[in-house]
C-alpha positions in Angstrom: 13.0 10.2 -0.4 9.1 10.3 0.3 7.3 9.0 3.2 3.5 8.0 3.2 2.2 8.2 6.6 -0.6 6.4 8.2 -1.1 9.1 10.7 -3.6 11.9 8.9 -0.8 13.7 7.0 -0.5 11.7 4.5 -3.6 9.3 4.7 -5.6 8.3 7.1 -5.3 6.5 10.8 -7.5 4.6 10.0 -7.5 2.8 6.4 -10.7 0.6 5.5 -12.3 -1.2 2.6 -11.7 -2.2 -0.7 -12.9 0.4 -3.1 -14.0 3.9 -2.7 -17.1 3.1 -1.9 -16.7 1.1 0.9 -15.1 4.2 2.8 -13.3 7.7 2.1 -9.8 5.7 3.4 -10.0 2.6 1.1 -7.6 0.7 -0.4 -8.4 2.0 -4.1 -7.7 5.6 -3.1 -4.5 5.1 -1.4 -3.6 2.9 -4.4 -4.5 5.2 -6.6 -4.3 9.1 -5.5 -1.0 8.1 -2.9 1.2 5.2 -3.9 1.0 4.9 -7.6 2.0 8.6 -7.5 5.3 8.0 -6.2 6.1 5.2 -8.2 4.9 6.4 -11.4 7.3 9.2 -10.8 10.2 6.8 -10.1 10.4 8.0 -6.4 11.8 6.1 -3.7 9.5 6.2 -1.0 8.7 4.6 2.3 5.5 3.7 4.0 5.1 3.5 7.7 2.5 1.1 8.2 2.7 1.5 12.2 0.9 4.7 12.4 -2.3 3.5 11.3 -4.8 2.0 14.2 -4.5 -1.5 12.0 -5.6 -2.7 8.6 -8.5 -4.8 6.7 -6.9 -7.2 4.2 -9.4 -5.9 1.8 -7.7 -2.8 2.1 -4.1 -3.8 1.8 -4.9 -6.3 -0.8 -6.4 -3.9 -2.9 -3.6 -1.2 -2.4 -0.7 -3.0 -2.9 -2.3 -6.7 -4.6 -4.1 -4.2 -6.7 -0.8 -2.2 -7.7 0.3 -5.4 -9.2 -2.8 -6.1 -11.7 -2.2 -2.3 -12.5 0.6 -3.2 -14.1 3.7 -2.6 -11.7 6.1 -5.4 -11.2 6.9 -6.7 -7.4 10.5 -6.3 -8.5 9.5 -2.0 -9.2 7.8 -1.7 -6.2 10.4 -3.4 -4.1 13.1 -1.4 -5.9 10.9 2.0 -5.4 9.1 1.6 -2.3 10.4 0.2 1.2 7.9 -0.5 3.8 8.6 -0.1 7.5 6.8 -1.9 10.4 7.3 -3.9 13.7 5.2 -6.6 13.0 6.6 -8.6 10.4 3.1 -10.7 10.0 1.9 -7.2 8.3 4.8 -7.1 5.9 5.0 -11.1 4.8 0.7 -10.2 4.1 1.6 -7.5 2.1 4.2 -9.4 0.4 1.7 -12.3 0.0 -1.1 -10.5 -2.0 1.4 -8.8 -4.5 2.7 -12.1 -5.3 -0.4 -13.7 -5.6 -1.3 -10.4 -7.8 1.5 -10.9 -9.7 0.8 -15.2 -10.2 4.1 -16.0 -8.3 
């Protein structure tokens, strides 16, 4: 099992913007360099969402709605990737943009 963390291992504490150039912590590049990684390789992996200092909904939109219009299902990532958090609000918003994403 893999674990993204929001806490300057894995990525930064503090995610920002949309696309790469709106910041060097954007959504894109955690989309892209981080999360698509594991799932492309068919590993399980979870996300700790609490370690960060909070989000932008450009930024999660982009990195998880965007995963969705990249062509990964929300049934793959939920059977892949399992994300962990105390406030539920974040993970129903998540939730929300990949199913938009995905036209459900």
């Amino acid at each position: 099992m893999q674990e993204i963390h929001f806490d300057n291992r894995t990525f930064s504490r503090y995610p920002a913007g949309r696309y790469r150039t709106d910041g060097k912590w954007s959504g894109e590049k955690f989309r892209d360099e981080i999360l698509s990684h594991f799932i492309a390789n068919g590993e399980k992996t979870t996300i700790f969402l609490d370690e960060a200092q909070g989000f932008g909904s450009s930024f999660l939109e982009e990195a998880f709605g965007g995963l969705i219009r990249k062509g990964i299902t929300f049934a793959t990532f939920q059977s892949l990737v399992s994300l962990r958090s105390d406030d539920s609000s974040l993970l129903e918003e998540i939730e929300t943009y990949m199913l938009d994403a995905q036209g459900e």
